[in-house]
C-alpha positions in Angstrom: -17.0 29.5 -2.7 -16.3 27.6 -5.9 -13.8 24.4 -5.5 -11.2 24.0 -8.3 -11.5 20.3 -9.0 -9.7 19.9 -12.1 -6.6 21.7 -9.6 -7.2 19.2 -7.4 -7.3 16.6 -9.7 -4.1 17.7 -11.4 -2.2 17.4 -7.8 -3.2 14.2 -7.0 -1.2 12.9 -10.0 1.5 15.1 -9.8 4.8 13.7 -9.2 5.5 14.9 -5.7 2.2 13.6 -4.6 2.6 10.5 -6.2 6.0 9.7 -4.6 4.2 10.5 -1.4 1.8 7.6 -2.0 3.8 5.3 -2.8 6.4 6.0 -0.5 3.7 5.5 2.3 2.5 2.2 0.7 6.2 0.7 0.2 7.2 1.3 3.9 3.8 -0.5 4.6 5.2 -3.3 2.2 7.9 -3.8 4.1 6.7 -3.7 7.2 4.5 -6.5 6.2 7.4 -8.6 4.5 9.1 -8.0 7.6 6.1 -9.6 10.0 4.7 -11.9 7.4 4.7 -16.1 7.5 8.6 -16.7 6.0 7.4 -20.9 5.2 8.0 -20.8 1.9 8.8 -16.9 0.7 6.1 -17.2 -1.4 3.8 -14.9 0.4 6.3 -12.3 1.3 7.9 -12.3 -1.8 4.5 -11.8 -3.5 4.0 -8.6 -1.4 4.4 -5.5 -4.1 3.2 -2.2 -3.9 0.7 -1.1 -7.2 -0.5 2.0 -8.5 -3.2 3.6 -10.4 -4.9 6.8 -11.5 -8.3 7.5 -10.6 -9.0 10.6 -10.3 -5.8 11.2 -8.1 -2.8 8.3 -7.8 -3.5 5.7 -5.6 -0.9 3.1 -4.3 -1.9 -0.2 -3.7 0.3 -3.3 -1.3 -1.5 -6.5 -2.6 -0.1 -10.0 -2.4 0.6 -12.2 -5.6 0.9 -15.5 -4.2 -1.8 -18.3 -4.8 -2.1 -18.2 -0.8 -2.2 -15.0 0.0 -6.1 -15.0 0.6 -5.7 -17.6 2.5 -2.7 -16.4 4.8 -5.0 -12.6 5.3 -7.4 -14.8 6.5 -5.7 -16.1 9.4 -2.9 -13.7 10.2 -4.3 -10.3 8.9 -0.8 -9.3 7.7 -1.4 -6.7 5.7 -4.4 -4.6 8.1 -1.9 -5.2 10.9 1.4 -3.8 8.7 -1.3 -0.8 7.6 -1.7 -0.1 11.3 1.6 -0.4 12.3 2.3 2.2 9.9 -0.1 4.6 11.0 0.6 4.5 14.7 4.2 5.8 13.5 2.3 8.4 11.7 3.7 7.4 7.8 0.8 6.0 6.4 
């Protein structure tokens, strides 16, 4: 059996697929807006949803703010709004 990869290439950056992704990764997003440290709003305001192509569209939540590092560290936000997420089978 001979695998099409340029196929499967081509559908992991077509539209549908890549609404999918980033569907998946904003309702993570949110969820960890929605749990994370509200001090200053820096952190959860820094909280946006990324993507790019490798060989298929990938959709990355990453923090912006100076202390985001810093807040992971201790709270583990983000692994925690990930899991969340998949327990409720969306992620």
């Amino acid at each position: 059996m001979q695998v099409n990869n340029r196929f499967f290439e081509q559908l992991g950056r077509s539209p549908g697929v890549v609404k999918i992704t980033v569907d998946a990764a904003q309702r993570v997003a949110k969820t960890a807006r929605d749990r994370g440290p509200k001090d200053s709003r820096d952190y959860v305001d820094g909280i946006r949803v990324r993507v790019k192509f490798q060989r298929r569209a990938v959709a990355l939540v990453e923090g912006t703010d100076k202390k985001t590092m810093l807040i992971e560290s201790k709270t583990g936000n983000l692994v925690r709004a990930l899991q969340a997420n998949k327990r409720r089978g969306r992620g």
